[in-house]
C-alpha positions as a Markdown table, in Angstrom:
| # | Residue | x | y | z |
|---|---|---|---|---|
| 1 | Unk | 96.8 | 80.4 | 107.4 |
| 2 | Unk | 98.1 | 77.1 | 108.6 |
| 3 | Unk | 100.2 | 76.9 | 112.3 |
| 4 | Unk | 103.3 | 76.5 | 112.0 |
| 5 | Unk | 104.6 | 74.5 | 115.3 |
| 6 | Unk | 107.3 | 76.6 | 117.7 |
| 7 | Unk | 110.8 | 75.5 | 117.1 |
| 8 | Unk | 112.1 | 74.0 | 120.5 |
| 9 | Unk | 114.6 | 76.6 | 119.9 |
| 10 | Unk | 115.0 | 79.2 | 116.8 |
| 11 | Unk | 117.6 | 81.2 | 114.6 |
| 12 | Unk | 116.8 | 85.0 | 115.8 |
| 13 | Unk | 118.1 | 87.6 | 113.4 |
| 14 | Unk | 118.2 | 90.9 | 114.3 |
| 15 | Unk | 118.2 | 94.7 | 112.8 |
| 16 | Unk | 117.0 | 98.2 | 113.1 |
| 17 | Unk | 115.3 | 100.8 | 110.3 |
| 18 | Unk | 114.6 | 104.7 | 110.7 |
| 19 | Unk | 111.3 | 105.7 | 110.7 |
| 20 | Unk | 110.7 | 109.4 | 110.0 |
| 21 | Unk | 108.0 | 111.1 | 111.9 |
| 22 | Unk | 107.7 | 113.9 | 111.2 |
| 23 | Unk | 108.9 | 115.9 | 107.8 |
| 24 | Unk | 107.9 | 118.1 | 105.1 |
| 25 | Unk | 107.1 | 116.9 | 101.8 |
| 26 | Unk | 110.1 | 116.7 | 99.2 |
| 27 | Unk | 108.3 | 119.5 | 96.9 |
| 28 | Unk | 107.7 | 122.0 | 99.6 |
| 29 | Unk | 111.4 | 121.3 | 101.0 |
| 30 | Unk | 112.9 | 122.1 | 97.8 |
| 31 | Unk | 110.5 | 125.5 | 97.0 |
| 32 | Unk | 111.1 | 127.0 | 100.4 |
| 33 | Unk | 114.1 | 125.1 | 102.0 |
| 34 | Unk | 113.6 | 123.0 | 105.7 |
| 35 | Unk | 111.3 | 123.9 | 108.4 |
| 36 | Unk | 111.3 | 122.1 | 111.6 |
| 37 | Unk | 114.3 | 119.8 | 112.0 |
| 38 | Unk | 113.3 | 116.4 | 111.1 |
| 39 | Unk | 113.0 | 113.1 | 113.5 |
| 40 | Unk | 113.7 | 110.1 | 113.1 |
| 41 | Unk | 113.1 | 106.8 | 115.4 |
| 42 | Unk | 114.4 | 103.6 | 115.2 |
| 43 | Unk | 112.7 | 100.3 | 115.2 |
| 44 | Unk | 114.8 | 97.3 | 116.3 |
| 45 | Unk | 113.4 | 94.0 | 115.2 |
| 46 | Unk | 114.3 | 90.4 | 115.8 |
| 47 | Unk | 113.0 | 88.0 | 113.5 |
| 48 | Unk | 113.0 | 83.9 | 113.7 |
| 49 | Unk | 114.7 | 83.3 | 110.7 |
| 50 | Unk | 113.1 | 80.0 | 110.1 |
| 51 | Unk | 109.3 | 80.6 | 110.3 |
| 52 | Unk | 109.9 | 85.1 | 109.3 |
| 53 | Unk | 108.2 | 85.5 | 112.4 |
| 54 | Unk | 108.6 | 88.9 | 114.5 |
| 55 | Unk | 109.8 | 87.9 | 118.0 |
| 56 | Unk | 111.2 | 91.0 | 119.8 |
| 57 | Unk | 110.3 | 95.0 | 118.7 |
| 58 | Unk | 111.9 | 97.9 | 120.2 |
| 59 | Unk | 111.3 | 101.6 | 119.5 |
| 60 | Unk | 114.2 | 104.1 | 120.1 |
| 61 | Unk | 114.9 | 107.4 | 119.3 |
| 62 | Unk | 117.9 | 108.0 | 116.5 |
| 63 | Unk | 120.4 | 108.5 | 118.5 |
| 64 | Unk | 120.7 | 105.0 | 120.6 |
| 65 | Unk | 123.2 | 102.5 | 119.0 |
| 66 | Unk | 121.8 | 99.2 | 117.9 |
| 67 | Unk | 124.0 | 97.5 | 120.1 |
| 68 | Unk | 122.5 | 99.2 | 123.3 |
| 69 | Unk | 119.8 | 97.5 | 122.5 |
| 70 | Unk | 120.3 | 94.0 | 121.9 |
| 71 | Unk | 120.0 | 93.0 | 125.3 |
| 72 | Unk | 116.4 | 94.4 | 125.3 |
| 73 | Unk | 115.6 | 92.7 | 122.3 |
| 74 | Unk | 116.5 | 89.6 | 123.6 |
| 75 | Unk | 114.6 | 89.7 | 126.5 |
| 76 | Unk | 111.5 | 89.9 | 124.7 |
| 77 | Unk | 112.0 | 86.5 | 122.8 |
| 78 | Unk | 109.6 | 83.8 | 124.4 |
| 79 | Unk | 111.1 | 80.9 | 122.8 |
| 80 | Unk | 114.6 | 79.3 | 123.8 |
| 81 | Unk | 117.4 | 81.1 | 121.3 |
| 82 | Unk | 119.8 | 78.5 | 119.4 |
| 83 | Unk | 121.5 | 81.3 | 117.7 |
| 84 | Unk | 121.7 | 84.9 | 116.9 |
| 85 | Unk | 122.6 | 86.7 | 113.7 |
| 86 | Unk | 123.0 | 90.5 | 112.9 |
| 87 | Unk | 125.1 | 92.8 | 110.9 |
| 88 | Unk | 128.3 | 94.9 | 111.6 |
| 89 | Unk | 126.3 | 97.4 | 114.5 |
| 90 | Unk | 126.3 | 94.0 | 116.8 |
| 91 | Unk | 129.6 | 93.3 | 116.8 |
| 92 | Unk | 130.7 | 94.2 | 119.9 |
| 93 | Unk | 132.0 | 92.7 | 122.6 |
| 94 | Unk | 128.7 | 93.6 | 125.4 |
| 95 | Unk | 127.1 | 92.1 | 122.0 |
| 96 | Unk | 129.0 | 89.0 | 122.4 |
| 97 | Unk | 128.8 | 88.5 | 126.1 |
| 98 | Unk | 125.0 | 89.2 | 125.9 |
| 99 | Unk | 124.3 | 86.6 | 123.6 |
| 100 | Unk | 126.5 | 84.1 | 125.3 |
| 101 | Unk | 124.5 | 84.8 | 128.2 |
């Protein structure tokens, strides 16, 4: 793969997923009904929107708003941020004041 050169300073978008860990399989959930309640973590990413790289992961469990974690997120970028782009669970105003920092 060829290198792709670091941006003096980049375009980081960020987002969370779930991730279920642990869970029965659809079948046995319909036969018998739920066992154990289910879990669920979050994984927080921020991406440089320009190369698609992965910059900043965070891990959380389902129950920590996305905008709680920005801050962390942003911490873990190396490279200078220009810019920061996410959807409606960011717009806050600690979202706003953390990114102006």
């Amino acid at each position: 793969m060829p290198v792709i050169p670091k941006q003096k300073a980049i375009h980081v978008v960020v987002d969370s997923t779930g991730v279920k860990v642990y869970g029965e399989g659809e079948w046995k959930v319909r036969t018998h009904g739920a066992g154990k309640r289910r879990t669920w973590r979050k994984l927080h990413l921020g991406v440089d929107e320009g190369t698609l790289e992965i910059v900043a992961a965070v891990v959380t469990t389902n129950n920590i708003a996305d905008c709680e974690v920005l801050p962390n997120l942003l911490e873990l970028v190396e490279q200078e941020i220009e810019q920061v782009s996410g959807d409606g669970a960011y717009d806050t105003f600690d979202c706003y004041d953390t990114i102006a920092d």
